[in-house]
Every structure is written in C-alpha cells, then in structure tokens.
DRENPATOR-106114 format. One record per residue: x, y, z of N, C-alpha, C in turn. Coordinates in steps of 0.1 Angstrom, whole numbers, padded with zeros to 4 digits, always signed. Atoms other than C-alpha are relative to their C-alpha. Layout:
N
XYZXYZXYZ
...
END
This chain:
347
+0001+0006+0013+1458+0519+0839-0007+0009-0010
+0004-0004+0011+1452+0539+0806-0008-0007-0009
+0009+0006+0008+1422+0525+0787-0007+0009-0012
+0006-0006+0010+1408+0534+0752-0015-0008-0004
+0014+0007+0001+1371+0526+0750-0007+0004-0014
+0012-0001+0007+1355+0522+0719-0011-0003-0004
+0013+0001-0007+1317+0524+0715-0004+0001-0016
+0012+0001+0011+1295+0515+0684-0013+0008+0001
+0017-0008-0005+1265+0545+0686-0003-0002-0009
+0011+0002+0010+1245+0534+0658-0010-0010+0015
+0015+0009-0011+1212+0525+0683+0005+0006+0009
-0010-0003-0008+1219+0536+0717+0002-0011+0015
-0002+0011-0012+1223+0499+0737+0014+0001+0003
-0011-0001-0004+1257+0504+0728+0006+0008+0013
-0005-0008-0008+1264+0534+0745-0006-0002+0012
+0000+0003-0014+1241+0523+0774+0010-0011+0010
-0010+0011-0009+1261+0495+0781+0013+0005+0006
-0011-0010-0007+1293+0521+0780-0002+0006+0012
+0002-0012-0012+1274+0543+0806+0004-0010+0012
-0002+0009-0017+1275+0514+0835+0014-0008-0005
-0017+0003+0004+1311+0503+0820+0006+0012+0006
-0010-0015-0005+1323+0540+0827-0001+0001+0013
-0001-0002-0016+1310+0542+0863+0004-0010+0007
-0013+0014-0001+1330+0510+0870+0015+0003-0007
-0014-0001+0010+1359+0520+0852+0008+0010+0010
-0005-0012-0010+1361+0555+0869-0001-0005+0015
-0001+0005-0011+1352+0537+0903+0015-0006+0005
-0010+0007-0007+1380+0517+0905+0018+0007-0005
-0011-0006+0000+1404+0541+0893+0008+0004-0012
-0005+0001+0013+1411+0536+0857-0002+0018-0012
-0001-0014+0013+1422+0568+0828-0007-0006-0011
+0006+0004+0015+1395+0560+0799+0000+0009-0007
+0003-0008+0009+1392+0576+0771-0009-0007-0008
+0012+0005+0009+1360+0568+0749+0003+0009-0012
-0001-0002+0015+1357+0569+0711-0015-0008+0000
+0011+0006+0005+1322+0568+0696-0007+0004-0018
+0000+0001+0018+1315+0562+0654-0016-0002+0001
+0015+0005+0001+1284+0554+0641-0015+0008-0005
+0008-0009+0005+1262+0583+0638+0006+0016-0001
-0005-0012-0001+1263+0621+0634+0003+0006+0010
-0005-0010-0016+1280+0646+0666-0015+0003+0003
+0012-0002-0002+1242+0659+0666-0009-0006+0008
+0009+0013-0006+1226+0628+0673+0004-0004+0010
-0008+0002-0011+1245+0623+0701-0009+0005+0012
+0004-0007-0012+1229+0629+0739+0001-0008+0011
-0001+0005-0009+1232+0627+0772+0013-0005+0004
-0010+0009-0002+1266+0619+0775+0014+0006+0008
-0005-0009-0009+1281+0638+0801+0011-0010+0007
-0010+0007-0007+1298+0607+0819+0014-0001-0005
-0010+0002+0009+1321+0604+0791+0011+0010-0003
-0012-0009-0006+1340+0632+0803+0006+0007-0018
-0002-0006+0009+1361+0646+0769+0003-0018-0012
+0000+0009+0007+1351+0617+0744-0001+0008-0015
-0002-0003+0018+1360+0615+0706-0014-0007-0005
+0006+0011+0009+1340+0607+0679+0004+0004-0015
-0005+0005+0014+1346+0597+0645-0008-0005-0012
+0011+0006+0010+1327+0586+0611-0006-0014+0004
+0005+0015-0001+1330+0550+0615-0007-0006-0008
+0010+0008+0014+1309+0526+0595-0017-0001+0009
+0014+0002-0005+1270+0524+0603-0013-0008-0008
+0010+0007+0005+1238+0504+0591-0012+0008-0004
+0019-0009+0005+1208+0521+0565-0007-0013+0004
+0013+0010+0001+1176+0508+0576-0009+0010-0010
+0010-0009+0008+1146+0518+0555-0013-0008+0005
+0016+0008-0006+1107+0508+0572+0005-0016+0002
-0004+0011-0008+1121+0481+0595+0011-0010-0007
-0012+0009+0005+1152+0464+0577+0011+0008-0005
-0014-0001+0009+1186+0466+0567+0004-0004-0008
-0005-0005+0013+1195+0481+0534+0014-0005-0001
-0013-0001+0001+1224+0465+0524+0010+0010-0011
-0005-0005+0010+1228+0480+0489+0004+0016+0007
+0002-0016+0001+1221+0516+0506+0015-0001+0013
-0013+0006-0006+1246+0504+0533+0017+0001-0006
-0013-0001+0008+1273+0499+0508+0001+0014-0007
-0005-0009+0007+1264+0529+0489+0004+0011+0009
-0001-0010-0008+1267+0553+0518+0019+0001+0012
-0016-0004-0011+1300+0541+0537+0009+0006-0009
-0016-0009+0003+1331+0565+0535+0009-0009+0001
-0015+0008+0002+1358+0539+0525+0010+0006+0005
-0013-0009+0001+1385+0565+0526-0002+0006+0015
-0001-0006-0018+1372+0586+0561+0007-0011+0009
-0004+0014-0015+1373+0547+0577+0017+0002+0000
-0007+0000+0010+1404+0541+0559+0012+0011+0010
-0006-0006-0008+1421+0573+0576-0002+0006+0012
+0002-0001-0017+1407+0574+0610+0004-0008+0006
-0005+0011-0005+1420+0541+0612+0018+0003+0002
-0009-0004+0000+1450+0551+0603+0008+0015+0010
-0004-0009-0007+1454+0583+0623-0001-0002+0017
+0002+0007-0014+1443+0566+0659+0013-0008+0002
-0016+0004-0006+1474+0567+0678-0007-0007+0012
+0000+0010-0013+1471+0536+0705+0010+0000+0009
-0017+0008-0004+1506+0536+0716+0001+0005+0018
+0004-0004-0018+1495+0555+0754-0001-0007+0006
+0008+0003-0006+1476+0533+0763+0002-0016+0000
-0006+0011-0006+1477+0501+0782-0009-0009-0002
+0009+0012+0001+1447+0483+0772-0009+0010-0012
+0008-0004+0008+1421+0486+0739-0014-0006+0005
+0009+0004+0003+1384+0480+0744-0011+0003-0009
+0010-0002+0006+1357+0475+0719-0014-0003+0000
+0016+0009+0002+1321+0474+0718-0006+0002-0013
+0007-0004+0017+1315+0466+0682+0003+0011-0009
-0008-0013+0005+1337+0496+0674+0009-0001-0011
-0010+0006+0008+1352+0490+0641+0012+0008-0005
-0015-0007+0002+1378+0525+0641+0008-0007+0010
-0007+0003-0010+1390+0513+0675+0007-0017-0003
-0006+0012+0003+1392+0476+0667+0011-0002-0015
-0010-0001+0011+1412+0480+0633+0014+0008+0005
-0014-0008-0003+1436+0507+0644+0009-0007+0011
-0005+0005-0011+1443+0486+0673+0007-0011-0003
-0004+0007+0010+1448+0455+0649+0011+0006-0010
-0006-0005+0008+1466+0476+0626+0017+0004+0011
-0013-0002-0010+1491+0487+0656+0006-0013+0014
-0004+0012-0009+1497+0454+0668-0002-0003+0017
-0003+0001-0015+1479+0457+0703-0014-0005+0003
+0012+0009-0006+1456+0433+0718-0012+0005+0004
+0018-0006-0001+1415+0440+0718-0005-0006+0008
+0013+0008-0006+1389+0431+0743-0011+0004-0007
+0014-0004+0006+1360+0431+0728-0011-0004+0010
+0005+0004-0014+1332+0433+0755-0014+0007-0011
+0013+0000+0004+1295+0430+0738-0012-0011+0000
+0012+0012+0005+1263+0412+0729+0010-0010-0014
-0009+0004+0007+1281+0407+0697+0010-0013-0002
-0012+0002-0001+1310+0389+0706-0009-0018+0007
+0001+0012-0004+1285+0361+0721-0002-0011-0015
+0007+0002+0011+1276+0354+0685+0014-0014-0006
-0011+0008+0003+1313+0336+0683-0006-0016+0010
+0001+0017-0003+1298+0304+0703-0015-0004-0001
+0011+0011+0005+1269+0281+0702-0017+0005+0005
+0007-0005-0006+1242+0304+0708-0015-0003-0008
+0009-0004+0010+1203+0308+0689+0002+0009-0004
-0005-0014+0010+1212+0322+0660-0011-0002-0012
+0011+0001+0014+1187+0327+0628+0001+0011-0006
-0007-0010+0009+1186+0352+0599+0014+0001-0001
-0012+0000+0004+1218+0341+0592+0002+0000-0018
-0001+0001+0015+1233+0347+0555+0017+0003+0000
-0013+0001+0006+1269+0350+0538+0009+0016+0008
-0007-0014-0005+1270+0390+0543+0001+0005+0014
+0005-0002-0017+1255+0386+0580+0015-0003+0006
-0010+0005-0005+1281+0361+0591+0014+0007-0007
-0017-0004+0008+1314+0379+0569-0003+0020+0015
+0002-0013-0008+1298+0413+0592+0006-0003+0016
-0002+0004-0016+1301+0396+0625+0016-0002+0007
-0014+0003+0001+1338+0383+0617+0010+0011-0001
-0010-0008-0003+1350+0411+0609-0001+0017-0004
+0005-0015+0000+1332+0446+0613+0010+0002+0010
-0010-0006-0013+1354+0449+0645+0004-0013+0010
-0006+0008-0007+1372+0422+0653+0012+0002+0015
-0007+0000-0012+1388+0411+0688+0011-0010+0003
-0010+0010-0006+1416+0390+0703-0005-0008+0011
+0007-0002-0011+1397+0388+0732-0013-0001+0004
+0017-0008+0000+1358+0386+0732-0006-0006+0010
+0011+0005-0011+1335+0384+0758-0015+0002-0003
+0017+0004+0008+1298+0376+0748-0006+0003+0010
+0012-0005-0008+1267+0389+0767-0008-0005-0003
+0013+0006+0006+1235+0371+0765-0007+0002+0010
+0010+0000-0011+1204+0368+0786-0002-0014+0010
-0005+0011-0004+1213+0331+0792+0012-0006-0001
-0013+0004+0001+1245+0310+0795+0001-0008-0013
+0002+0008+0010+1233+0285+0769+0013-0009-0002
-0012+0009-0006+1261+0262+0786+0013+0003-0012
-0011+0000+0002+1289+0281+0770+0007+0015+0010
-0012-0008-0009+1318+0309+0785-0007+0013-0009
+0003-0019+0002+1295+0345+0781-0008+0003+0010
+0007-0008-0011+1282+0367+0805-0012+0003+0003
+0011-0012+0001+1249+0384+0817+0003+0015-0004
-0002-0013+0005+1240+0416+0803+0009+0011+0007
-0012-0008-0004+1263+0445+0812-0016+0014+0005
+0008-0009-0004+1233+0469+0832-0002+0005+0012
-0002-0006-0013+1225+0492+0857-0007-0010+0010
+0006+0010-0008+1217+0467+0883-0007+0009+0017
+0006-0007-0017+1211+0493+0912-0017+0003-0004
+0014+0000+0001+1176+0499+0895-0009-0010+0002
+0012+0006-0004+1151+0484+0911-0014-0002-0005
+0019+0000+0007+1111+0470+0897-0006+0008+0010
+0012-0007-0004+1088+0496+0905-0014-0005+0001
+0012+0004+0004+1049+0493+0911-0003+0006-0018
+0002-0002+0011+1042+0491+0872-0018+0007+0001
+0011+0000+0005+1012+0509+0858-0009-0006-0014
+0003+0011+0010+0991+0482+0841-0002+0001-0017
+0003+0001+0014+0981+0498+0810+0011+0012-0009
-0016-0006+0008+1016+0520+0802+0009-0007-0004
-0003+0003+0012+1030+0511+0774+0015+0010-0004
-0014-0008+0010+1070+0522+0762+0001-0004-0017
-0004+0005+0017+1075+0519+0721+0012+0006-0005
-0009-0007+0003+1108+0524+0713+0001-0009-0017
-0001+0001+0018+1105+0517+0671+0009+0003-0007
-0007-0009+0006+1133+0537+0659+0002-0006-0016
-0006+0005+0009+1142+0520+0625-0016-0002-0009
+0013+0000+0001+1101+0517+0621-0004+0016-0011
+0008-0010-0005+1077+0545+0604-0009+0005+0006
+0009-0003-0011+1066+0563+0631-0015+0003-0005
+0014+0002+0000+1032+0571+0615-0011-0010-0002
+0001+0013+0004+1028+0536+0606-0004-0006+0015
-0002+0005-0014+1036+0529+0646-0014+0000+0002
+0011-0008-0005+1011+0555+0657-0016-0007-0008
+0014+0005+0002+0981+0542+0633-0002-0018+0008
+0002+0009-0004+0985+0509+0647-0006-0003+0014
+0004-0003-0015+0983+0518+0680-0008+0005+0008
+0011-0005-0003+0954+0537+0679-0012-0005+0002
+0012+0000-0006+0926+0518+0682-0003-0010+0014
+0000+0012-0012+0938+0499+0715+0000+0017+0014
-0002-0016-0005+0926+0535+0734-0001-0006+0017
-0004-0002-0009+0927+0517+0766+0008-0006+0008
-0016+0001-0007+0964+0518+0770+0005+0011-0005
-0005-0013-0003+0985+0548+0772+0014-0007-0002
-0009+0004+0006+1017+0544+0746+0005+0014+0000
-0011-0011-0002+1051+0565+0753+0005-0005-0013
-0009+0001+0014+1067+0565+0718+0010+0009-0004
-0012-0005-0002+1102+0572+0719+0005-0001-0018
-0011+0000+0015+1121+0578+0679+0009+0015+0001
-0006-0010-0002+1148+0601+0672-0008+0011-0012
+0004-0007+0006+1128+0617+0649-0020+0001+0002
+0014-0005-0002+1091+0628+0664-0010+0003-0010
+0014+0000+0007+1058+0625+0644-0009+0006+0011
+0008-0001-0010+1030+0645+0661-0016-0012-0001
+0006+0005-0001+1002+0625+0673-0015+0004+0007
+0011-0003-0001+0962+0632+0673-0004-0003+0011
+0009+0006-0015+0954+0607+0701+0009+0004+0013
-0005-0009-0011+0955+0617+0736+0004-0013+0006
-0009+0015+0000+0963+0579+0742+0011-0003-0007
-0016+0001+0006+0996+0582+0723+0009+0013-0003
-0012-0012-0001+1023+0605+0734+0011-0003-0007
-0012+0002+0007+1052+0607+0709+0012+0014+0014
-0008-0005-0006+1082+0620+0728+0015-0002-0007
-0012+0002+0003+1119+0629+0718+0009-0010+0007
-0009+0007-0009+1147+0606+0727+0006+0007+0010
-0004-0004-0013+1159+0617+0765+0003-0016+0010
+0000+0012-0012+1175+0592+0789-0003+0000+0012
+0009+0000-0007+1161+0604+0816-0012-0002+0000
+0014+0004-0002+1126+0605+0807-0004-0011-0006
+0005+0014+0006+1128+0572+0789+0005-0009+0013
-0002+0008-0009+1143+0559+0821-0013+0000+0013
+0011-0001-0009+1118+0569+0842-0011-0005-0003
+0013+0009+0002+1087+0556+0823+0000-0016-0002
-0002+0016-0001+1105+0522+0820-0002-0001+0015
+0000+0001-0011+1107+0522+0856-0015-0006+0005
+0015+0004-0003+1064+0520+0858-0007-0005-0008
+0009+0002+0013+1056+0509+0825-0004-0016+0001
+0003+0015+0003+1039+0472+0820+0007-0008-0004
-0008+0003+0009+1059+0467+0789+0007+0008-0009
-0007-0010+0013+1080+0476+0758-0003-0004-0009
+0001+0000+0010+1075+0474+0724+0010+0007-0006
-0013-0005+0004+1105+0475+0708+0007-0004-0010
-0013+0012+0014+1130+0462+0677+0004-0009+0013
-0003+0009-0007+1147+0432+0689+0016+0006+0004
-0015-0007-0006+1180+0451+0705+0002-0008+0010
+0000+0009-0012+1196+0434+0735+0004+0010+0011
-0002-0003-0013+1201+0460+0758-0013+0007+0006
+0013-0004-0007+1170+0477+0764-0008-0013+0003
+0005+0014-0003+1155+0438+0765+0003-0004+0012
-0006+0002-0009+1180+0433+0789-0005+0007+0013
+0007-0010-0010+1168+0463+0814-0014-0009+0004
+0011+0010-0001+1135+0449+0807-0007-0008+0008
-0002+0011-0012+1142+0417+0823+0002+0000+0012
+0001-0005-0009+1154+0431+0848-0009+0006+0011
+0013-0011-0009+1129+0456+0859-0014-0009+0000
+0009+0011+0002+1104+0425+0852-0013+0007-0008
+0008-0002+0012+1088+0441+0821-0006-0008-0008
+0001+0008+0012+1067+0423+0796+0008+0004-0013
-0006+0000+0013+1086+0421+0761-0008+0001-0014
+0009+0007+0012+1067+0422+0725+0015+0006-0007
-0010-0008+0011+1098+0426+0698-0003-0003-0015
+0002+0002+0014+1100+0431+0665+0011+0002-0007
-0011+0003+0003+1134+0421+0648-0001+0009-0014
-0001-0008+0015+1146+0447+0620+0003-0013-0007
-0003+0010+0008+1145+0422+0591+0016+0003-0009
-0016-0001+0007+1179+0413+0573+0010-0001+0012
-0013-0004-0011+1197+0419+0604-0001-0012+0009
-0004+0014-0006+1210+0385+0617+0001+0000+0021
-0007-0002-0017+1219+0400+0656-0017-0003+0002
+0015-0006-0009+1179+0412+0661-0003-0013-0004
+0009+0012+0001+1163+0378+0643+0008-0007+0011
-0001+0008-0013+1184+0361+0670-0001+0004+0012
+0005-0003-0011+1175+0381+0693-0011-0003+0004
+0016+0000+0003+1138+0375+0688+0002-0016+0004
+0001+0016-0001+1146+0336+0684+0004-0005+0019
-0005+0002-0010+1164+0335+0718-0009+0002+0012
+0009-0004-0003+1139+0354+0733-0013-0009+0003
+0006+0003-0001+1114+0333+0726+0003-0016+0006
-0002+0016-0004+1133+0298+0730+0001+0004+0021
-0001+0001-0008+1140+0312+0762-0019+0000+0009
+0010-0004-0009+1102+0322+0774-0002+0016+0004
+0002-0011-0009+1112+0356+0780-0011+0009-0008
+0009-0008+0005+1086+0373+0757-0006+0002-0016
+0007-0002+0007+1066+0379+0727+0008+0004-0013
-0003-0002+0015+1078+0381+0691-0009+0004-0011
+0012-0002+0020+1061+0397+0656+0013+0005-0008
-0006-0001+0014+1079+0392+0624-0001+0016-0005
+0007-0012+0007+1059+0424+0608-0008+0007+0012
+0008-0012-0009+1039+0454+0627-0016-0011-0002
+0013+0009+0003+1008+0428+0634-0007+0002+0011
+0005-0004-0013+0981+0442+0654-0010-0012+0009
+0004+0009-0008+0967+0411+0664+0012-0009+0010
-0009+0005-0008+0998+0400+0679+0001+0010+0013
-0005-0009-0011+1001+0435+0698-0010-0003+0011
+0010+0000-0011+0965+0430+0711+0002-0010+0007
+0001+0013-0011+0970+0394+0726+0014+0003+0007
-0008-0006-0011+1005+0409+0740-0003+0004+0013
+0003-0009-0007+0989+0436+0756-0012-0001+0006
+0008+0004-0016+0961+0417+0777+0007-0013+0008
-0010+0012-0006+0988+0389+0787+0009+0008+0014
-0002-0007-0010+0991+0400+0821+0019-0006+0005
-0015+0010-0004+1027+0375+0827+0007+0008-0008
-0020-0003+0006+1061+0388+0822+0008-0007+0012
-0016+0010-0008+1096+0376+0833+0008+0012+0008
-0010-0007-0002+1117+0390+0857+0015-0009+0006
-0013+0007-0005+1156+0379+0857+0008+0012+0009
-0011-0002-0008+1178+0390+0884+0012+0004-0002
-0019+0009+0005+1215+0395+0869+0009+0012+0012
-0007-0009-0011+1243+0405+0889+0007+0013-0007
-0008-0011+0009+1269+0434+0882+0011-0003-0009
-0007+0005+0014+1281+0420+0851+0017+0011-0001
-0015-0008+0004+1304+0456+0847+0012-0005+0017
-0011-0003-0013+1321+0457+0883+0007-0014-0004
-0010+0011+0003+1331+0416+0877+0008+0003-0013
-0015-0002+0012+1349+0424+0845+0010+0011+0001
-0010-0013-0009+1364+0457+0861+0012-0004+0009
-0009+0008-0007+1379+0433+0887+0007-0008-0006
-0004+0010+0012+1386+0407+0858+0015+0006-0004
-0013-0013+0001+1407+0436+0841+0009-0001+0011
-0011-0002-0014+1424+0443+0875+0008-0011+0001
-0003+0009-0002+1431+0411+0879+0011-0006-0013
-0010+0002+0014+1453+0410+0847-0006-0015-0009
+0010+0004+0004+1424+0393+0826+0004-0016-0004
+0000+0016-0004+1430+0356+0835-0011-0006-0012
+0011+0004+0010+1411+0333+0812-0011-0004+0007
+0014+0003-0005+1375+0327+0818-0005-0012+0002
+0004+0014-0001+1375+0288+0829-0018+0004+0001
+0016+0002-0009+1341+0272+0837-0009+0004+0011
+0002-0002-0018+1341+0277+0874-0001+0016+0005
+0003-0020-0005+1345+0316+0870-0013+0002-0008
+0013-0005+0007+1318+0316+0844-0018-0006+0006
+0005+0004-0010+1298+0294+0867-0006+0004+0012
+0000-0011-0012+1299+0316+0894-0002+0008+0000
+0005-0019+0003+1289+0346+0880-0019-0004-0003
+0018+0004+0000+1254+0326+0865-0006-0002+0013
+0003+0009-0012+1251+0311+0897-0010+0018+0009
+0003-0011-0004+1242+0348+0906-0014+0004-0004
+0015-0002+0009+1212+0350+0883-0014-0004+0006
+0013+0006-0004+1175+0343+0895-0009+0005-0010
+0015+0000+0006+1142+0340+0874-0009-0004+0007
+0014+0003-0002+1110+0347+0882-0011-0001-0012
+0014-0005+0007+1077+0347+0871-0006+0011+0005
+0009-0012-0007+1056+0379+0876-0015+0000-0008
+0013-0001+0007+1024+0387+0871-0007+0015+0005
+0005-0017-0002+1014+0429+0864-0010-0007+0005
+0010-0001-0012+0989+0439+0889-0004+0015-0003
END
C-alpha cells in the first residue's frame, strides 16, 4: 500500500506522533511518503526516519509572549504559495491520504477527490469532549484548517465517545525519577521571562528546552537547544514538565508517570482545552499566566499520574490493513479497556 502522510510541524507533537506512526507503517510493510508544512526547512531536526520527506510552506500560527496573534497570523500567511502547493500535489499514486492537521495534504486531497484520514489530537475536537477558549475564529479553524473524511480523535480519556489514546512510544518505560529535575519546554513563552522566574526556586535543577536559546547565569538553570535525544533522555528521569498545554509531550508524560504544570498559550482553543481536560481529568496542574506561586506549590507536590496506554499506532496500522472498517463501540472499547491509571508518588 502507497501512503502519503501529511504532518503539521508547527510545535513538534505533531511530528512526534509521525515518528511512532512511521515505525509502524514501515513495520508492517507500507510505501509512505511524508509531507511536512508549518515551519522553515532549517527548523526542522532529527528527522532521519522519514526517509526522503517533502516539505512545503503551509499555513502556521504567530504567537507573541504566550498567545496567538491572530491579526499577525493573517498578516503573515502566503495565500498564493498555499494556493499553489495545493494545487501542484499530485495524489493520484497513491492508495490512501493521511493527515495530521496538515492543511496542503488535506486540501489537495479534497481538491482531487480522494478520501482523508485524518489521524490527530485535533480531530477529537469533532465530538463531545472539554472544550474551553472557544470563539468564532477558533471553531471556523478547527472545521476547516485541514479537513477529513475520516477523523480519528486522540485524547487522554475516552470521555464515552469513539477516540483513541495518545498515539506514543509505548516501549518507553518510567525510570527512577530524580526528585528535583525539572523539564521546561516554554517555546511560544519569553525565555528570559521563563528563566527569571525560575530562579529563585535554587533547589531544583531546570532543563529549558526553546528553539531559540537565552544564556543563563544560574547554575540551577540549564538552557539547552532543542535535540530529541537529549530531551528524551532527561524526560526519562525528570520529576516533571513544565510546559504549554500541547497534547503530546502531556501524553508521554503520562505515560512515563511525570507530574504536569501547563500553561495554555492564550487565544488558542486546542491548548485551553487541553489545560481544562487536564485538570477535569486530575491528571495535573494548570497556570493561566507564568505565576510563581502556582509553580512553587507544583513543585513540592510530590503526586503525579501515571496512565498506561496501549500501542495506539500498531492498532490503527492493523485498522488500515484491515480496510478501515468503522470504529463501532466494542472496537473502541477494547482498545480503552487496555488503559490503566495509577497513582504515583516521586520518591
């Protein structure tokens, strides 16, 4: 089977989610080709699995000190690039389209009359989930930035409708955590802004990941470039994260039985529901604004959550195989039924 994967890189949950999509894809046999829009070729890393992948302008989101700019938003998209990249994406190879939030791939695909899966967080947003920071532009974005035929929703819970657990690397295993390390992944934040905040809590030891590095005075706060390796490795022993409210690094998180503190870029309808969700479920700590009394009572709250999830990608890999049958109850049932929550308590 010929497959064309498109990938939303604005942030990089998208493309992590692609990475454990692709080693399931290639496992079971499949010709992908990946397409990824969103940011610049530069900004790009790590992306070796994706074998000889395109990318493209695409449409992407200004933030400016923690929210999304819509005016700067509108003034910055290339109408005309979208426009003809949409137009020049030949589909007609290929035997199946997927999108994660990919709006060249989902249009041209629409445009050439061939059926979309849409396989994201995104896509859960179509049924009855916690949703907040909702507004006119939010919900007209969700409808139809990259529309599907097909969508399959991801969440952290079922919230008794037809979406999945997270799509992640499930072979990683919780490590012994080190009690007072600290991940800050801020990107959309200013980082010197981060860094003064975080300075007078000197005994914890903060890894602060942005794609754009500030140096830092204290020997309690290492700024580090973005790397997936070395950001994978210090999630592996870290306490917690401190992070926007994104759902795939949350997702790992959970997993690895990390504590949570998020901070939802304002304006942006996905992350306030992520935050809301988050908290209706228990799984972790919320701040509206960079608020250091929220970070401090975080960061001696020894309790975090660890969820269980199964291999979200390999079942939709087989799903696919399976010539993508609809998703009754009883199959979506069966996949939660896979799930376990704990409680943990760093040590």
């Amino acid at each position: 089977m010929r497959i064309f994967y498109g990938v939303q890189g604005t942030g990089n949950g998208h493309i992590t989610r692609a990475r454990v999509m692709a080693k399931e894809l290639y496992a079971a046999g499949m010709d992908v080709t990946f397409q990824f829009t969103g940011r610049p070729a530069e900004k790009y890393f790590d992306m070796a699995i994706f074998n000889d992948y395109r990318l493209r302008t695409g449409l992407t989101f200004n933030t400016d000190k923690g929210q999304v700019n819509y005016l700067k938003t509108a003034r910055d998209a290339k109408p005309l690039t979208f426009i003809k990249d949409v137009s020049s994406l030949d589909l007609s190879a290929y035997d199946l389209v997927i999108s994660d939030f990919e709006p060249v791939t989902a249009w041209a695909a629409k445009k050439q009359k061939k059926t979309v899966l849409g396989i994201g967080h995104q896509y859960a947003f179509n049924h009855k989930i916690p949703k907040a920071g909702s507004n006119p532009v939010a919900k007209k974005v969700m409808k139809y930035f990259a529309p599907a035929d097909i969508g399959i929703g991801l969440h952290w819970h079922h919230f008794d409708q037809p979406i999945l657990p997270p799509i992640i690397d499930t072979a990683k295993t919780p490590a012994n955590s080190i009690k007072n390390k600290i991940i800050v992944y801020l990107p959309f934040e200013d980082q010197n802004e981060v860094i003064r905040l975080l300075s007078p809590f000197t005994r914890f030891n903060f890894h602060v990941y942005a794609p754009e590095t500030v140096p830092s005075e204290f020997s309690h706060i290492i700024c580090q470039p973005l790397s997936r390796d070395g950001f994978q490795k210090n999630l592996q022993d870290c306490a917690g994260i401190i992070s926007n409210a994104g759902f795939e690094l949350a997702s790992e998180s959970l997993h690895l039985g990390k504590k949570i503190l998020a901070k939802p870029l304002h304006a942006q309808m996905e992350q306030i529901s992520n935050a809301a969700a988050l908290q209706q479920l228990g799984y972790g700590y919320v701040m509206n604004d960079m608020d250091p009394a929220v970070i401090e009572r975080w960061l001696h709250d020894d309790h975090a959550v660890q969820v269980a999830y199964p291999n979200t990608a390999r079942i939709l890999v087989q799903w696919i195989q399976d010539g993508m049958p609809e998703m009754n109850k009883d199959f979506v049932d069966a996949v939660w039924n896979n799930v376990k929550v704990l409680k943990t308590q760093l040590r």
